[in-house]
ROGU-710188 format. One record per residue (C-alpha): residue number from 0; x negated, y, z negated. Coordinates in pm, whole numbers, padded with zeros to 5 digits, always signed. Layout:
ROGU-710188
  num      xx      yy      zz
  NUM       X       Y       Z
...
***
This chain:
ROGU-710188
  num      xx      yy      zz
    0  -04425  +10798  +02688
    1  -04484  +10909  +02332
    2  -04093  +10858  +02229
    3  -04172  +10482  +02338
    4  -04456  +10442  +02153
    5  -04271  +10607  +01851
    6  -03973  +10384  +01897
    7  -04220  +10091  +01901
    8  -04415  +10214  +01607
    9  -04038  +10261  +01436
   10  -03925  +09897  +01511
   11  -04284  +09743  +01403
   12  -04221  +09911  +01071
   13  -03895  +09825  +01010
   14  -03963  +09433  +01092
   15  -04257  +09471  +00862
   16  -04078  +09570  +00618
   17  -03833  +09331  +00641
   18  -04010  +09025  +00646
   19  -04208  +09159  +00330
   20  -03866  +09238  +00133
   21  -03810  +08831  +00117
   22  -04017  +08830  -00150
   23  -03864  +09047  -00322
   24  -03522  +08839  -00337
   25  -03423  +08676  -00672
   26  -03286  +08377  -00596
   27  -03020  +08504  -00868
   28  -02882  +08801  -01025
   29  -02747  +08832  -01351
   30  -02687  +09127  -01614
   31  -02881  +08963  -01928
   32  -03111  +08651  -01970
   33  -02807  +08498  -02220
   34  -02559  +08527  -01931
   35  -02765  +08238  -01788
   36  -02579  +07887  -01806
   37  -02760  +07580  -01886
   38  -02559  +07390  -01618
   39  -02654  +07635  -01357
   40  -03043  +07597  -01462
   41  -02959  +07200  -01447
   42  -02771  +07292  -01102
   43  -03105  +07416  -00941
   44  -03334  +07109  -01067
   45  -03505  +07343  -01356
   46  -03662  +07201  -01624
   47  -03913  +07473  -01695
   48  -03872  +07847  -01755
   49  -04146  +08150  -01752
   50  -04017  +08418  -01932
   51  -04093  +08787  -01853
   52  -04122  +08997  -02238
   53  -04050  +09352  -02181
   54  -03707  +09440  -02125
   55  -03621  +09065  -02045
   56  -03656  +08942  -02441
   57  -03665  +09242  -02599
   58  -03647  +09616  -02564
   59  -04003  +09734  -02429
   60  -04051  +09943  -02706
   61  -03925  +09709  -02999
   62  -04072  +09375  -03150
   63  -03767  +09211  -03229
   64  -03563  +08955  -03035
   65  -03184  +09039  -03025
   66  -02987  +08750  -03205
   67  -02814  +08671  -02928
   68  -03108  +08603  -02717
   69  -03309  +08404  -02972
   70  -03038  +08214  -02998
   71  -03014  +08136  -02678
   72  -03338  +08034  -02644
   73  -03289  +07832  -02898
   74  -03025  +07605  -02670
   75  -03291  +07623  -02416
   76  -03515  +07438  -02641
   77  -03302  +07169  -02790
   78  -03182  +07148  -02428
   79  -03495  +07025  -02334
   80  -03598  +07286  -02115
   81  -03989  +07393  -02155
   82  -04077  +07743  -02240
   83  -04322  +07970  -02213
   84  -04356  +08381  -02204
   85  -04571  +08464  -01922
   86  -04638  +08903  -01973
   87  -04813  +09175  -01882
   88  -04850  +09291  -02232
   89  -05115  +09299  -02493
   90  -05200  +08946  -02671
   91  -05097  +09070  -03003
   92  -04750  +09196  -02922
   93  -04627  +08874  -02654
   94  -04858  +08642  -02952
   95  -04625  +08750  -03246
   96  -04302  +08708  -03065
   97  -04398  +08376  -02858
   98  -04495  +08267  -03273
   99  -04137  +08365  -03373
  100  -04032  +08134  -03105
  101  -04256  +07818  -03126
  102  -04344  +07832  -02737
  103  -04663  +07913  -02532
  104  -04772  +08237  -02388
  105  -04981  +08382  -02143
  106  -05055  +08768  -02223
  107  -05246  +09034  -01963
  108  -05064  +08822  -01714
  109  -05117  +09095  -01437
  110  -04773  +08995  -01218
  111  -04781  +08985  -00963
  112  -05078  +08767  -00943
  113  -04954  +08450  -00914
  114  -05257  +08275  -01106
  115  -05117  +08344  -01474
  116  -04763  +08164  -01358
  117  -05003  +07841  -01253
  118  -05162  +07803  -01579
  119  -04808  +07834  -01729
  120  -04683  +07530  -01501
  121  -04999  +07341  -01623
  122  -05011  +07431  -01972
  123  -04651  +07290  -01939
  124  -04700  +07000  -01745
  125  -04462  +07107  -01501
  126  -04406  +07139  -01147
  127  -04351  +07457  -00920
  128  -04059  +07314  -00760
  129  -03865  +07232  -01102
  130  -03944  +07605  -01300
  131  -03794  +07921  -01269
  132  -03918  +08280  -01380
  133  -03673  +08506  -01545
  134  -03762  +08878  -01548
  135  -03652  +09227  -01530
  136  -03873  +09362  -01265
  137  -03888  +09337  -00850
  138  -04247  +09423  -00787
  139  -04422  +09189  -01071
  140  -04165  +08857  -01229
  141  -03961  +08799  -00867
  142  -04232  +08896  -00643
  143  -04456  +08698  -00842
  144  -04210  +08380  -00858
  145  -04160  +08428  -00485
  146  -04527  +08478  -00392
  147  -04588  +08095  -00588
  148  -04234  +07966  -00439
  149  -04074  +07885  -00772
  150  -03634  +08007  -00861
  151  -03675  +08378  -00952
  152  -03331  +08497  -01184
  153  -03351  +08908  -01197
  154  -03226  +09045  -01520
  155  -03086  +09363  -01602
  156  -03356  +09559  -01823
  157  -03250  +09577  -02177
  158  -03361  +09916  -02265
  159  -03236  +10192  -02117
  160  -03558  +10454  -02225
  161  -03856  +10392  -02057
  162  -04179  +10509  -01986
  163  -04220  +10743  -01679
  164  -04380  +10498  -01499
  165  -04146  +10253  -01522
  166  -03859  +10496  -01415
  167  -04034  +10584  -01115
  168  -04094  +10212  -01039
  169  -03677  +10131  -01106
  170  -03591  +10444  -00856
  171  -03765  +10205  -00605
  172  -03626  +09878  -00722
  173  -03249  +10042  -00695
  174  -03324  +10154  -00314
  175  -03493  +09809  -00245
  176  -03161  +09613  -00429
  177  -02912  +09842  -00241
  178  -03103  +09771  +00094
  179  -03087  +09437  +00044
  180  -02715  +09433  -00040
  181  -02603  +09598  +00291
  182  -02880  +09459  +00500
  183  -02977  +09158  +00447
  184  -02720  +08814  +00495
  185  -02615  +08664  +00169
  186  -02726  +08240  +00143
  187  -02568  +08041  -00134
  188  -02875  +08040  -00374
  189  -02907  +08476  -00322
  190  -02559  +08527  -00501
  191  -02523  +08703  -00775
  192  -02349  +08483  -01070
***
């Protein structure tokens, strides 16, 4: 009897888990937020991006934007594409670089609460099914994004040194990404590009 019950308890578990891991999925993969063609934002309908800070525009532990991604952000803008940083950081850190930028920000956004990404969409005039959220991390931007049901795009961190916290956390993200890869069936908009 009590191997049943295990067995039971086993499969529960595992179907538990797997139906929570969906919102965990990006939608896409790519190595860095640059990498990201404006055709293939176009592609999915997106007028309107949320942008993670940390590690997504810039090195957790720096304050300035690498040229290559400022500059890209620049061709978001002139592409027409709305903008705004939506991060769990303090106000003054996300306020000087969002300044550097010209776009909106929402700081102390606690991801993954999906409330911050709301106000984002409305301070933008925007609609959940035309925006996107680009970030770095599983458990706050794509689980966030997922939890509101707008395109999440998972980016590669950019710094390699982090805190110990945040190591931990990535330990879990790589078991959760590899899981995913060999368990769970690849749709045309979960591809990595």
């Amino acid at each position: 009897m009590k191997p049943k019950i295990l067995s039971k308890i086993k499969n529960n578990l595992k179907n538990f888990i797997q139906k929570k891991l969906v919102f965990l999925i990006p939608t896409l993969v790519y190595d860095s937020i640059e990498k990201i063609s404006v055709s293939k934002l176009k592609e999915m309908n997106v007028d309107t991006i949320l942008l993670d800070l940390d590690n997504t525009l810039v090195p957790w532990n720096e304050t300035s934007i690498p040229n290559e991604i400022y500059n890209y952000l620049l061709s978001l803008k002139k592409e027409g594409f709305k903008i705004c940083i939506v991060s769990n950081a303090l106000p003054m850190r996300v306020k000087r670089i969002s300044e550097e930028l010209n776009i909106p920000y929402i700081a102390l956004a606690a991801k993954p609460s999906t409330k911050p990404l709301r106000k984002a969409i409305k301070l933008l005039q925007s609609k959940i099914e035309n925006t996107v959220i680009i970030g770095d991390q599983l458990f706050t931007d794509i689980l966030a994004g997922n939890r509101l049901g707008i395109k999440t795009i998972l980016v590669k961190p950019i710094a390699k040194f982090e805190l110990i916290t945040s190591k931990f956390i990535r330990m879990i993200e790589r078991k959760i990404l590899s899981y995913m890869r060999n368990h769970i069936p690849k749709t045309e908009n979960k591809s990595k590009s």
